[in-house]
Every structure is written in structure tokens, then in C-alpha cells.
CHARMM-style PDB file with segment names, atoms N, HN, CA, C and O in Angstrom:
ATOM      1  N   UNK     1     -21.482  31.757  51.157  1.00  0.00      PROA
ATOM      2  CA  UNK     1     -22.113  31.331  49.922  1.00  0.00      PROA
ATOM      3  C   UNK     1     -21.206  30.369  49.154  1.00  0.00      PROA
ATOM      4  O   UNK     1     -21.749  29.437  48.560  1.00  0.00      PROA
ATOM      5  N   UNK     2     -19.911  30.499  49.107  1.00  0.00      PROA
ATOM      6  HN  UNK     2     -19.469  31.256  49.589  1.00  0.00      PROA
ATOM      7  CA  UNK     2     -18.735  29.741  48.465  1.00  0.00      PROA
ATOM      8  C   UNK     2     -18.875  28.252  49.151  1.00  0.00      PROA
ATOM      9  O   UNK     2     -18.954  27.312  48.359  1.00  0.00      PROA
ATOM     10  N   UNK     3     -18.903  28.021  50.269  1.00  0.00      PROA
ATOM     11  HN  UNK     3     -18.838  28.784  50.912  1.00  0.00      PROA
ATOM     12  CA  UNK     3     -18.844  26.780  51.043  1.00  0.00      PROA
ATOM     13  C   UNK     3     -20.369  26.376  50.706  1.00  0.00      PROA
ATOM     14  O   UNK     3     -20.426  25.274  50.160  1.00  0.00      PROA
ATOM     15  N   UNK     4     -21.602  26.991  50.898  1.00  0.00      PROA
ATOM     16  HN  UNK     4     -21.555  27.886  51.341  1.00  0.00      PROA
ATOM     17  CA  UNK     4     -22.939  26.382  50.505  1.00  0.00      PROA
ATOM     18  C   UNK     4     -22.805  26.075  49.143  1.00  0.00      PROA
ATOM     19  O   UNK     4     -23.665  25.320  48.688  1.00  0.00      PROA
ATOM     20  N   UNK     5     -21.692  26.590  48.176  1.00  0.00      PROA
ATOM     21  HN  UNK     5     -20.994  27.203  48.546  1.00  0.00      PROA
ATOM     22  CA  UNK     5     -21.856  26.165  46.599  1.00  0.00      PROA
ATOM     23  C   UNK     5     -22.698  26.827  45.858  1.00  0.00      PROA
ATOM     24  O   UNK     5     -22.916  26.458  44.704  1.00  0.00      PROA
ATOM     25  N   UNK     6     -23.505  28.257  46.569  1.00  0.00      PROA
ATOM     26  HN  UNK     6     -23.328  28.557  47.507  1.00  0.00      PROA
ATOM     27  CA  UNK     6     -24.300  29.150  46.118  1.00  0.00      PROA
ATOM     28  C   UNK     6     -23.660  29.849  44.920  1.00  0.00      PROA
ATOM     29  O   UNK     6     -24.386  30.187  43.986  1.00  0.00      PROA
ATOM     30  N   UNK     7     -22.678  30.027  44.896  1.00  0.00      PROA
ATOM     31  HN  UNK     7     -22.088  29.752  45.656  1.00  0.00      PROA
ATOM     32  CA  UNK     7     -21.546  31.156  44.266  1.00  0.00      PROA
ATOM     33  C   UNK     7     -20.135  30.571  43.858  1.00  0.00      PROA
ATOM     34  O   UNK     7     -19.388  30.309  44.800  1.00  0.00      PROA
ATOM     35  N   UNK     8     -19.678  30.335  42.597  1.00  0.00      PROA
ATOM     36  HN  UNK     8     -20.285  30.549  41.831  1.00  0.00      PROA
ATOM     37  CA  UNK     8     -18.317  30.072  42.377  1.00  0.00      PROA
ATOM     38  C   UNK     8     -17.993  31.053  41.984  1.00  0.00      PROA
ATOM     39  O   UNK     8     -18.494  31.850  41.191  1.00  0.00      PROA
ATOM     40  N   UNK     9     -16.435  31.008  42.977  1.00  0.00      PROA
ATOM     41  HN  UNK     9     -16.029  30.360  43.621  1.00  0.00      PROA
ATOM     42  CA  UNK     9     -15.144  32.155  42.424  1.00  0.00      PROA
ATOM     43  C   UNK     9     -14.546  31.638  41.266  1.00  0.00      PROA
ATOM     44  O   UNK     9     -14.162  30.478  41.416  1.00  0.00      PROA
ATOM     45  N   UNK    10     -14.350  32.105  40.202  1.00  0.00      PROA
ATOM     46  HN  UNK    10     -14.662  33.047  40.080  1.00  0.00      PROA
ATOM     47  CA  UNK    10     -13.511  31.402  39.407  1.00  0.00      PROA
ATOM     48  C   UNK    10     -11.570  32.346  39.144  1.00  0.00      PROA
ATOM     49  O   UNK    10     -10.520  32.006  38.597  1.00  0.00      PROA
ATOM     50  N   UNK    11     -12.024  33.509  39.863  1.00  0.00      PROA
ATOM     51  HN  UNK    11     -12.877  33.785  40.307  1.00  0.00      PROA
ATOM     52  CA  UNK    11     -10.770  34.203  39.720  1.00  0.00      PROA
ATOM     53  C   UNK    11     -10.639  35.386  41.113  1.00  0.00      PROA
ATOM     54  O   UNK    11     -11.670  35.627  41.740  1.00  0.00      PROA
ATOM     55  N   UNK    12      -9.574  35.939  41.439  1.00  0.00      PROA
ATOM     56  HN  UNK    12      -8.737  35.743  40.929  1.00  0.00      PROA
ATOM     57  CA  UNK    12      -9.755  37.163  41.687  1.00  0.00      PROA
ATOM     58  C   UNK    12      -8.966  37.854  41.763  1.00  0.00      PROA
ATOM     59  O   UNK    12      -7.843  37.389  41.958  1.00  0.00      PROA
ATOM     60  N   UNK    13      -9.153  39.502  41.634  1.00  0.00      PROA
ATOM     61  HN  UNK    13     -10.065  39.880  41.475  1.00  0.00      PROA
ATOM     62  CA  UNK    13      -8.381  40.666  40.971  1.00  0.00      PROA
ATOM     63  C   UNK    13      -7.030  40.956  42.157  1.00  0.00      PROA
ATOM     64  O   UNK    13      -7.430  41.348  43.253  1.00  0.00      PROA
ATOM     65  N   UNK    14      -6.043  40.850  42.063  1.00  0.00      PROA
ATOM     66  HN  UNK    14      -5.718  40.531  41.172  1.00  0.00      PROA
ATOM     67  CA  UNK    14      -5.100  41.480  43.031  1.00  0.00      PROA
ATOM     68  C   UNK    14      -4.771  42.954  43.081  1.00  0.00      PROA
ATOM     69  O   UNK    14      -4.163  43.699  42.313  1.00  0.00      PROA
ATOM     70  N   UNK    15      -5.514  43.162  44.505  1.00  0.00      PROA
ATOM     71  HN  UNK    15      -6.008  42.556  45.128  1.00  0.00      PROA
ATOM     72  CA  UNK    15      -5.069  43.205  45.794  1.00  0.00      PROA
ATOM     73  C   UNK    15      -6.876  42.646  46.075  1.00  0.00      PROA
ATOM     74  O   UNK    15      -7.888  43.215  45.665  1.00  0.00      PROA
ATOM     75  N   UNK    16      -6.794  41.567  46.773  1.00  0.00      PROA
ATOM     76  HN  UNK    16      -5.972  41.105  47.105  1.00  0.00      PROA
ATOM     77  CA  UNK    16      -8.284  41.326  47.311  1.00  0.00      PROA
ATOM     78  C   UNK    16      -8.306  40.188  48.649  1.00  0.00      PROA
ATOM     79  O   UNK    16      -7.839  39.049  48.652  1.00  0.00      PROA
ATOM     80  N   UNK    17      -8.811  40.707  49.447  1.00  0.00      PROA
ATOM     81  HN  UNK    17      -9.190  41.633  49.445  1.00  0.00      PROA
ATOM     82  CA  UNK    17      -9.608  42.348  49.832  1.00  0.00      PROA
ATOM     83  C   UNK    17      -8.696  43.363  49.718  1.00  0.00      PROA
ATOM     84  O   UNK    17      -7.494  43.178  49.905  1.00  0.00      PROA
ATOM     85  N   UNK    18      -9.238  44.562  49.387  1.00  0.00      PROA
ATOM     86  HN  UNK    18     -10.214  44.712  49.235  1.00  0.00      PROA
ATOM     87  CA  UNK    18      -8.665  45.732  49.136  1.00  0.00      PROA
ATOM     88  C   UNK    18      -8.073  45.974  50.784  1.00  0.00      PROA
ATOM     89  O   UNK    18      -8.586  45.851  51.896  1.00  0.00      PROA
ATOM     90  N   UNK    19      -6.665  46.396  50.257  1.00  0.00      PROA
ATOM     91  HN  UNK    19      -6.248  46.496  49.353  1.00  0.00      PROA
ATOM     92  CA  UNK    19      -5.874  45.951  51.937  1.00  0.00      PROA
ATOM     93  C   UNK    19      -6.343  47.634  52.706  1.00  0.00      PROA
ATOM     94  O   UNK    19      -6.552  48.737  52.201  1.00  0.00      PROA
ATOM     95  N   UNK    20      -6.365  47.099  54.198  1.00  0.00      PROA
ATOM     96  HN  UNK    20      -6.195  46.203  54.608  1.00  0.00      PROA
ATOM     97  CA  UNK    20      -6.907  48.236  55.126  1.00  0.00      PROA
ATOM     98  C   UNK    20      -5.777  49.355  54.997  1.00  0.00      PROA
ATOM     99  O   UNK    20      -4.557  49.199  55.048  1.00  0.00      PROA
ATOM    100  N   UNK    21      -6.592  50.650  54.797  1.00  0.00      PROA
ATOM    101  HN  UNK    21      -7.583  50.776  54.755  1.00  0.00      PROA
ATOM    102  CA  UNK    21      -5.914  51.837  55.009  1.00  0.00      PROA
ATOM    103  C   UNK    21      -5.859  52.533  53.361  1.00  0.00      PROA
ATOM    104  O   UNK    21      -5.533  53.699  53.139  1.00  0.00      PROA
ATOM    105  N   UNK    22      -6.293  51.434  52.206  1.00  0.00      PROA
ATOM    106  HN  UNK    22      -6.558  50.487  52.386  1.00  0.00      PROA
ATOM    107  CA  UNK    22      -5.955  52.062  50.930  1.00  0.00      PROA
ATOM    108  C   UNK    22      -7.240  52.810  50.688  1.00  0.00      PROA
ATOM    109  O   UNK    22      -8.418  52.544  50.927  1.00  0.00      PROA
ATOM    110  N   UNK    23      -6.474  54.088  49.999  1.00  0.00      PROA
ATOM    111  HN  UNK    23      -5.517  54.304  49.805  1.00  0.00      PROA
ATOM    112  CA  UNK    23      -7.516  55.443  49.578  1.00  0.00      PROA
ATOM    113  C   UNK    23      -8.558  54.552  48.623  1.00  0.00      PROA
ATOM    114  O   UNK    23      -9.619  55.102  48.329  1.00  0.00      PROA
ATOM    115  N   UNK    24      -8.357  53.463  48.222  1.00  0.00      PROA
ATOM    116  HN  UNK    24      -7.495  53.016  48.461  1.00  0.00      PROA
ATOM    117  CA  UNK    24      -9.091  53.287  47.199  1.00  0.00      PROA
ATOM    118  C   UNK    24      -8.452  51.751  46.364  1.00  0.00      PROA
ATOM    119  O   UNK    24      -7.240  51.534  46.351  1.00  0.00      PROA
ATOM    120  N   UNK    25      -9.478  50.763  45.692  1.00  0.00      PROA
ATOM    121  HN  UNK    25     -10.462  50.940  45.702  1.00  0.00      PROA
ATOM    122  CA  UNK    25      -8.741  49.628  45.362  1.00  0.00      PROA
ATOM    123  C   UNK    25      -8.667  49.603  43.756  1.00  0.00      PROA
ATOM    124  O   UNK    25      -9.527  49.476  42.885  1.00  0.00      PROA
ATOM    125  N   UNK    26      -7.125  49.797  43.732  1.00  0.00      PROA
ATOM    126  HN  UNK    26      -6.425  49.900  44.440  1.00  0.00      PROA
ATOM    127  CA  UNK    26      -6.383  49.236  42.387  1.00  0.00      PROA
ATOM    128  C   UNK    26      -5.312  48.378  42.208  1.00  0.00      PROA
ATOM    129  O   UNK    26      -4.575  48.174  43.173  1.00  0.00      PROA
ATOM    130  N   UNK    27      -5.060  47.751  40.978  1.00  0.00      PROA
ATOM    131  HN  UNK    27      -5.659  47.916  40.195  1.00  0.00      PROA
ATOM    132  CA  UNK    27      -4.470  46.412  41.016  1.00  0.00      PROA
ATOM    133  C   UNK    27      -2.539  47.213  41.061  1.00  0.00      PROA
ATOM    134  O   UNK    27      -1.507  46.543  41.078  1.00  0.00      PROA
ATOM    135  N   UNK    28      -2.625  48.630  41.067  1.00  0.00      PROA
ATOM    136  HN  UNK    28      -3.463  49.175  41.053  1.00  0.00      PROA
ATOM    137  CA  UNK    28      -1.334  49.071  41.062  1.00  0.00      PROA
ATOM    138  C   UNK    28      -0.807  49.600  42.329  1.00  0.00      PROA
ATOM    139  O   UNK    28       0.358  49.726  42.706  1.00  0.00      PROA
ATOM    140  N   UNK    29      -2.046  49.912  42.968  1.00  0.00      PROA
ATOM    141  HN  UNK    29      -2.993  49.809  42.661  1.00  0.00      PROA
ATOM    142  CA  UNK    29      -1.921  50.462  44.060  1.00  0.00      PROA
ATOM    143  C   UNK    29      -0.039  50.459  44.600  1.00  0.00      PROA
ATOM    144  O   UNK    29       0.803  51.351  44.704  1.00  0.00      PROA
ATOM    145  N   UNK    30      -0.028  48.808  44.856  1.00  0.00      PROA
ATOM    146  HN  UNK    30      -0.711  48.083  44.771  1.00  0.00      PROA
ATOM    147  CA  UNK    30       1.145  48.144  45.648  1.00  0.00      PROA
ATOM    148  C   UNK    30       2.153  47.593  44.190  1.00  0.00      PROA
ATOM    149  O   UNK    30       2.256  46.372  44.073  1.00  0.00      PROA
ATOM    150  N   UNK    31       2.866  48.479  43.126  1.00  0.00      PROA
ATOM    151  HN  UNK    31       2.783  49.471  43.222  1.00  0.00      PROA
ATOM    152  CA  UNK    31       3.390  47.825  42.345  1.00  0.00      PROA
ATOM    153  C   UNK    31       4.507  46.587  42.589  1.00  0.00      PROA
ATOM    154  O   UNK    31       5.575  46.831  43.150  1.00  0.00      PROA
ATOM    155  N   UNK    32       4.230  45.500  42.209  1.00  0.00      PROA
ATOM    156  HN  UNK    32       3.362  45.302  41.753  1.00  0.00      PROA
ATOM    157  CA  UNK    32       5.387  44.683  42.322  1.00  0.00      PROA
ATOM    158  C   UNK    32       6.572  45.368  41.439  1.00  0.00      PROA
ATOM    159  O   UNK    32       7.185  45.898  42.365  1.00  0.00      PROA
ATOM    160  N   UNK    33       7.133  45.632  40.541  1.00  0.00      PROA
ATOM    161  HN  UNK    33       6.634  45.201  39.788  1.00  0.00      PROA
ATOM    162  CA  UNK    33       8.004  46.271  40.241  1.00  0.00      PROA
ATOM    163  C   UNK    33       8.460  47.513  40.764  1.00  0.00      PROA
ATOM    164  O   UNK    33       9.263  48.226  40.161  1.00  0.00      PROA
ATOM    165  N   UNK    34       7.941  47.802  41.928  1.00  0.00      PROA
ATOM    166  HN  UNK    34       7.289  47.223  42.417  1.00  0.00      PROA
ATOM    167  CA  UNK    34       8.355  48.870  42.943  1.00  0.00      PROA
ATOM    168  C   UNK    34       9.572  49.352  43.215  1.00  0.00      PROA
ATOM    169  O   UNK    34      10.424  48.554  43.606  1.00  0.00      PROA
ATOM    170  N   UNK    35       9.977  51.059  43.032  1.00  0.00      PROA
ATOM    171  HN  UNK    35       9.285  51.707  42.714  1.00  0.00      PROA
ATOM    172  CA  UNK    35      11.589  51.036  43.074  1.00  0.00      PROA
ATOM    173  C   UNK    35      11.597  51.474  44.540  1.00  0.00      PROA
ATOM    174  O   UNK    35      12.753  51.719  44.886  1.00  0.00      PROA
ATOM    175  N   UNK    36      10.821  51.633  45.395  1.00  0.00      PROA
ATOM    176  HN  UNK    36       9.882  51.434  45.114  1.00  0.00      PROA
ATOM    177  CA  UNK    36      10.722  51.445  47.160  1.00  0.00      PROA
ATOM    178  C   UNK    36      10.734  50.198  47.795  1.00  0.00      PROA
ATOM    179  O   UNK    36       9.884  49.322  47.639  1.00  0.00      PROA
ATOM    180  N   UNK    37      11.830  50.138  48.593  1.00  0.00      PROA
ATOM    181  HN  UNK    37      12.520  50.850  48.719  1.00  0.00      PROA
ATOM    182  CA  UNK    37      11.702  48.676  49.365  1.00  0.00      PROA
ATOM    183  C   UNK    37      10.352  48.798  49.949  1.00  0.00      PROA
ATOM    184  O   UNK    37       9.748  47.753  49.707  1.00  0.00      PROA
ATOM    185  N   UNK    38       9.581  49.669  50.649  1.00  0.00      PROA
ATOM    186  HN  UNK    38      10.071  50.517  50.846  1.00  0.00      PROA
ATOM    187  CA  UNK    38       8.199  49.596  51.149  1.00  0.00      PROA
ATOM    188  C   UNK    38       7.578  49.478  50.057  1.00  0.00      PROA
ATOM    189  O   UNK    38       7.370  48.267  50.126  1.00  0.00      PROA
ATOM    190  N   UNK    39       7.026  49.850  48.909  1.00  0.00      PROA
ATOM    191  HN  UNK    39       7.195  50.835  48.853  1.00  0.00      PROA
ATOM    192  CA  UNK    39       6.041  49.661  48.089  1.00  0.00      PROA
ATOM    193  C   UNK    39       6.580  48.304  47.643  1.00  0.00      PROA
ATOM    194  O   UNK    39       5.751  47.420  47.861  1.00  0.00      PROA
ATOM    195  N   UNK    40       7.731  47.856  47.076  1.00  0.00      PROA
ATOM    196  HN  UNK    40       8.404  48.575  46.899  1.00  0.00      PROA
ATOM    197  CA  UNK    40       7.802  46.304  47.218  1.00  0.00      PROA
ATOM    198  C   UNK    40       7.022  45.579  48.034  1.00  0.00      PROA
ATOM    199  O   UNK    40       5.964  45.063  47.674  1.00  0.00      PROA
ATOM    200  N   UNK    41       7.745  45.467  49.736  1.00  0.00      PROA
ATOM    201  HN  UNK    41       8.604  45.886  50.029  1.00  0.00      PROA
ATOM    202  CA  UNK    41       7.346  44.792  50.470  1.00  0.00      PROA
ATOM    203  C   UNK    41       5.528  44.790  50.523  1.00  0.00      PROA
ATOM    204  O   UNK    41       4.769  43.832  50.372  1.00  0.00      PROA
ATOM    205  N   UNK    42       5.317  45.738  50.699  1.00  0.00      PROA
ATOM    206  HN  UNK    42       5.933  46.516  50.822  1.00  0.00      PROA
ATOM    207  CA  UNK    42       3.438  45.950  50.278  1.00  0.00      PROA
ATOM    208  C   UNK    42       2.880  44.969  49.526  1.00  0.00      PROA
ATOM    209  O   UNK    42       2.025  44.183  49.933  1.00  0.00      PROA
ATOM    210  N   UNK    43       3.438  45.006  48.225  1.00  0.00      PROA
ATOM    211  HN  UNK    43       4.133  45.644  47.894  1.00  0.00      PROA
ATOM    212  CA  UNK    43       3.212  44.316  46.904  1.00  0.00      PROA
ATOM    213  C   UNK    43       3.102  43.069  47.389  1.00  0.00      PROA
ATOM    214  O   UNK    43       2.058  42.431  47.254  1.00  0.00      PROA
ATOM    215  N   UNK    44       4.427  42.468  48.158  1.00  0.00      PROA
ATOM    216  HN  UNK    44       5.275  42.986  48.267  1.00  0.00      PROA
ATOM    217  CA  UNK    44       4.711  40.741  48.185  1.00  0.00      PROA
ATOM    218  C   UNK    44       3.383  40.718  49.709  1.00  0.00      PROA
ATOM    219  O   UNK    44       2.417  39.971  49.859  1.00  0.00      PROA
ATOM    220  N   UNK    45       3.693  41.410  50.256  1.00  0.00      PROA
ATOM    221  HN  UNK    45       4.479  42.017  50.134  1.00  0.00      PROA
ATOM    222  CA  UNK    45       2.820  41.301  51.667  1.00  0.00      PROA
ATOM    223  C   UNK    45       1.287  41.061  51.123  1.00  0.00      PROA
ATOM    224  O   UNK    45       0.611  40.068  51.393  1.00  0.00      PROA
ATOM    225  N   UNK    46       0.895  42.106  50.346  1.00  0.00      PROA
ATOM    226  HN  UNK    46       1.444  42.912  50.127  1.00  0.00      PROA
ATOM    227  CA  UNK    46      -1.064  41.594  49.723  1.00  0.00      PROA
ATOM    228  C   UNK    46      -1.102  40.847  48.713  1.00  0.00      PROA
ATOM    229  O   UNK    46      -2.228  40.373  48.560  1.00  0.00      PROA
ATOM    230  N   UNK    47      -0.268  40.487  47.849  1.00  0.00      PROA
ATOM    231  HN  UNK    47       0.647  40.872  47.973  1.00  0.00      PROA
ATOM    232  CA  UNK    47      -0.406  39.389  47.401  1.00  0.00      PROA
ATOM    233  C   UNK    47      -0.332  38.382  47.707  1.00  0.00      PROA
ATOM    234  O   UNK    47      -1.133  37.651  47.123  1.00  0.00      PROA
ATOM    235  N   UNK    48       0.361  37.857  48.483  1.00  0.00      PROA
ATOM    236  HN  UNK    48       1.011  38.450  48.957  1.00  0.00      PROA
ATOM    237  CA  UNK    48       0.445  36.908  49.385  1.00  0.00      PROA
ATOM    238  C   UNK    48      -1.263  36.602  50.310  1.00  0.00      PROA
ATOM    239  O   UNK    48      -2.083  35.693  50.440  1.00  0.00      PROA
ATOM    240  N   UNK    49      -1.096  37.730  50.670  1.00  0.00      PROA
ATOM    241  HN  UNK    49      -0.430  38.468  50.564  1.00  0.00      PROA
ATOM    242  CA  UNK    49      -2.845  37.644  51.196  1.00  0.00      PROA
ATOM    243  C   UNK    49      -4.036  37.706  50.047  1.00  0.00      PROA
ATOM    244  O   UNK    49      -5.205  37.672  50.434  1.00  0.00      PROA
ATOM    245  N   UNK    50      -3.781  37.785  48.837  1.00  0.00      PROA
ATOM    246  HN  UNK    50      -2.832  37.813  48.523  1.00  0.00      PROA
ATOM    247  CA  UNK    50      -4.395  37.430  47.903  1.00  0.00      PROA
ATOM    248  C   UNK    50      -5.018  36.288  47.743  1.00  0.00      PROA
ATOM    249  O   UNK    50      -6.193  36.005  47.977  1.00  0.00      PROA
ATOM    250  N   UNK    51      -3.697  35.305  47.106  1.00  0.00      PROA
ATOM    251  HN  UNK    51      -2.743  35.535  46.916  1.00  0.00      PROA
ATOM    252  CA  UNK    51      -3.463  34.083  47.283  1.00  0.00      PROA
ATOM    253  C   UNK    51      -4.103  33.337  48.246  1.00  0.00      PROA
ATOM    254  O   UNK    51      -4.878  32.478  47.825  1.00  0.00      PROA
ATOM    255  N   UNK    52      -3.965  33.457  49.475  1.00  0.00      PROA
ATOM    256  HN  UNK    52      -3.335  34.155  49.817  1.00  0.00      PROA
ATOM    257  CA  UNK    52      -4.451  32.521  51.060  1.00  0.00      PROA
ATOM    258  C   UNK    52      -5.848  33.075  50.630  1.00  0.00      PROA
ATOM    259  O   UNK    52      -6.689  32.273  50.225  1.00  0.00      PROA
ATOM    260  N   UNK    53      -6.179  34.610  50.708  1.00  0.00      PROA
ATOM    261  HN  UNK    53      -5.496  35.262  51.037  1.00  0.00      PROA
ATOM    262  CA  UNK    53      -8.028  34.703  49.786  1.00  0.00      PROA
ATOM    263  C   UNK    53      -8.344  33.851  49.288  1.00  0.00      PROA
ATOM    264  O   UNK    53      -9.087  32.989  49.758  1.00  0.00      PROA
ATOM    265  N   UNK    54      -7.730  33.873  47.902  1.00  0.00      PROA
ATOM    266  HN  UNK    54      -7.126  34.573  47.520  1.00  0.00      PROA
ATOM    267  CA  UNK    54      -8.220  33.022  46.792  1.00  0.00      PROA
ATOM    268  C   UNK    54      -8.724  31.930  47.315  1.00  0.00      PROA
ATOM    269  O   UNK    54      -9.934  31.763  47.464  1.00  0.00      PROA
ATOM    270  N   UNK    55      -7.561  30.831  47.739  1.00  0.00      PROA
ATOM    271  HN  UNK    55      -6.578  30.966  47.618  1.00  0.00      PROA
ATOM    272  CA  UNK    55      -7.631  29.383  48.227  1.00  0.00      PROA
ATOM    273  C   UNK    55      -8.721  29.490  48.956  1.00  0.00      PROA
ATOM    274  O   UNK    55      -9.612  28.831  48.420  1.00  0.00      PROA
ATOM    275  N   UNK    56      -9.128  30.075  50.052  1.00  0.00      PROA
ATOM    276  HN  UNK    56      -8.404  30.610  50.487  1.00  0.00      PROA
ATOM    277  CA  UNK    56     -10.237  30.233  50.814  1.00  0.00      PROA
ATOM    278  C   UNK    56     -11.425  30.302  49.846  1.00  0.00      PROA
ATOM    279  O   UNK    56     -12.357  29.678  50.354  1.00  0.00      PROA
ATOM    280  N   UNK    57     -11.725  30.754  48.786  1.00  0.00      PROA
ATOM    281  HN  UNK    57     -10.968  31.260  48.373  1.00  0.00      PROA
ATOM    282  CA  UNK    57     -12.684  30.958  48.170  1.00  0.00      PROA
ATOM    283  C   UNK    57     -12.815  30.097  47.201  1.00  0.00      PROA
ATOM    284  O   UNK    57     -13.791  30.010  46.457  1.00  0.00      PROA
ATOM    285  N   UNK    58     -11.843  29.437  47.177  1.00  0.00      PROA
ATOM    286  HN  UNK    58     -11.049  29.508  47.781  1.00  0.00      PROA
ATOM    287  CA  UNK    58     -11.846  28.057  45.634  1.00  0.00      PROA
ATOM    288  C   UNK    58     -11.497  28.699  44.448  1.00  0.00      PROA
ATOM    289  O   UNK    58     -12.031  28.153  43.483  1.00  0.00      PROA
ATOM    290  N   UNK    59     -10.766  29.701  44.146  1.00  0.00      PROA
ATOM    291  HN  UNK    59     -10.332  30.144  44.931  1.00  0.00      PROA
ATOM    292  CA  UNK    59     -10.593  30.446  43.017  1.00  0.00      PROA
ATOM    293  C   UNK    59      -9.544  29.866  42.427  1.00  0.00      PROA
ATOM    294  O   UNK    59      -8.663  29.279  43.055  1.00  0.00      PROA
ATOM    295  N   UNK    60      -9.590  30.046  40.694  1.00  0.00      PROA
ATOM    296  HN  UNK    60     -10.306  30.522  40.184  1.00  0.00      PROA
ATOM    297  CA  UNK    60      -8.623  28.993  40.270  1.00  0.00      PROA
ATOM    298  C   UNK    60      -7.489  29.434  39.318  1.00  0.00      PROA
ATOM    299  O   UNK    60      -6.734  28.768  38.611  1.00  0.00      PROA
ATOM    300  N   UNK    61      -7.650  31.308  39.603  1.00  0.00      PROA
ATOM    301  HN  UNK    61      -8.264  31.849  40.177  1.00  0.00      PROA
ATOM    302  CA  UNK    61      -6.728  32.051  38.805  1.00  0.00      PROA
ATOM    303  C   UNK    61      -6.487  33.740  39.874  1.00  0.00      PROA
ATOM    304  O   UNK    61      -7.490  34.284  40.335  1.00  0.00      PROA
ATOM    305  N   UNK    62      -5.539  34.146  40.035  1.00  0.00      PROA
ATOM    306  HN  UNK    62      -4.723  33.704  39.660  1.00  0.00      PROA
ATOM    307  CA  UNK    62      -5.242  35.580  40.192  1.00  0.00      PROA
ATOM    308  C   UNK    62      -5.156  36.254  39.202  1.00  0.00      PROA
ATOM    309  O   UNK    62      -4.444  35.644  38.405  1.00  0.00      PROA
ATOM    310  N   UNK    63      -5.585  37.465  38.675  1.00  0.00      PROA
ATOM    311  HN  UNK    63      -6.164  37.961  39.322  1.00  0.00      PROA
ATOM    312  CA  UNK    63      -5.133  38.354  37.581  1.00  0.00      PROA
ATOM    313  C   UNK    63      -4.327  39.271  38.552  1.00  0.00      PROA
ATOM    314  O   UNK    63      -4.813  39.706  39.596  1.00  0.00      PROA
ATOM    315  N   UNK    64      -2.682  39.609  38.002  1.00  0.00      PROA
ATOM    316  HN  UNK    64      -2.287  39.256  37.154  1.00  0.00      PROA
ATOM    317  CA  UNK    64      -1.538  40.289  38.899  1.00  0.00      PROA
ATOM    318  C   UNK    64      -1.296  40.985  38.017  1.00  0.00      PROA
ATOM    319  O   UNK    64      -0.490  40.461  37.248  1.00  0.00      PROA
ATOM    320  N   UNK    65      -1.678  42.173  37.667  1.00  0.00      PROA
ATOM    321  HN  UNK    65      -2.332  42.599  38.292  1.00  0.00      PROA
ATOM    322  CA  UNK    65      -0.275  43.685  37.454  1.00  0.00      PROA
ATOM    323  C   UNK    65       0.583  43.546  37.738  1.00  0.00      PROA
ATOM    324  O   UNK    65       0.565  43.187  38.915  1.00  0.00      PROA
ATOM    325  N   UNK    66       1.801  43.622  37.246  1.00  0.00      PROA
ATOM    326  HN  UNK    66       1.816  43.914  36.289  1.00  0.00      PROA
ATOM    327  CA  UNK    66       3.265  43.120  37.436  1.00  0.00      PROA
ATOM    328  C   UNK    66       4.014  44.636  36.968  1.00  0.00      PROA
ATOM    329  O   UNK    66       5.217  44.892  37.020  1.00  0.00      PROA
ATOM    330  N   UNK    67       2.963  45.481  36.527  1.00  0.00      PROA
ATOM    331  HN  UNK    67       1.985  45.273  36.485  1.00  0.00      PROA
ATOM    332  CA  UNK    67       3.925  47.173  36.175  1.00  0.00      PROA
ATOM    333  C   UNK    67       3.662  47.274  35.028  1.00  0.00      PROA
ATOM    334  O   UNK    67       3.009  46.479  34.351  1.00  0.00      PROA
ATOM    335  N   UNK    68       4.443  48.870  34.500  1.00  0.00      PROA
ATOM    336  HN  UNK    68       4.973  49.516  35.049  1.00  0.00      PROA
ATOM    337  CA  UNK    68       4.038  48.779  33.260  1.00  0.00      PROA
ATOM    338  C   UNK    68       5.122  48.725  32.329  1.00  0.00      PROA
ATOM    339  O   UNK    68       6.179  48.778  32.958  1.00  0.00      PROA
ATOM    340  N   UNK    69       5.338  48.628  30.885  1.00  0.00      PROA
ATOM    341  HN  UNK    69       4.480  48.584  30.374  1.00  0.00      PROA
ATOM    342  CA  UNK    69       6.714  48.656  30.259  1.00  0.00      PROA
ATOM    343  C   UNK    69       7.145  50.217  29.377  1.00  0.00      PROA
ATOM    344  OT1 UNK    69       8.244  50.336  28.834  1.00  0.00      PROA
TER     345      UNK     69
END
């Protein structure tokens, strides 16, 4: 629908697609401020696949959870 011009993305929520194996999709799931080198690496790994999403879809913003204060 994105390539027919049926549908513009104008954003999308990180982690998207909700990465395989998660109980369930939240933007904390994979915190980037992670005090686990694995929940780090997670974080940089689907966001990253966020991103390459996005571009694929023409989207012209990510909204990223970055943790909380």
C-alpha cells in the first residue's frame, strides 16, 4: 500500500516490527539504557531494524524510549 501511495507512514513506534520471540510489543521492551550487555545489544540490534523499517516505508520520524529518569 506504501509503494501504491494508498497509505502514508509518517512515523513509527520503536521496536517495529515487534521483534520475533517478544511476549508482547513495547517501546521498553529492549531498553537502550540497559545495565545488561544483552539487553543493550537487543536495543541497538531492533532499532537498527527499526530504522531500515522505517526507510522502507517512507517514514519521516522514529519515536525512541531512551529509559526512564
Amino acid at each position: 500500500m506504501v509503494e501504491q501511495k494508498s497509505v502514508t507512514i509518517s512515523s513509527l513506534h520503536n521496536f517495529c516490527p515487534v521483534p520475533v520471540g517478544a511476549p508482547y510489543g513495547h517501546p521498553e521492551i529492549f531498553p537502550l539504557r540497559a545495565l545488561t550487555t544483552e539487553q543493550g545489544k537487543a536495543a541497538v540490534f531492533h532499532t537498527k531494524k527499526t530504522i531500515e523499517f522505517a526507510a522502507e516505508m517512507r517514514a519521516k520520524a522514529i519515536v525512541v524510549h531512551c529509559g526512564n529518569v
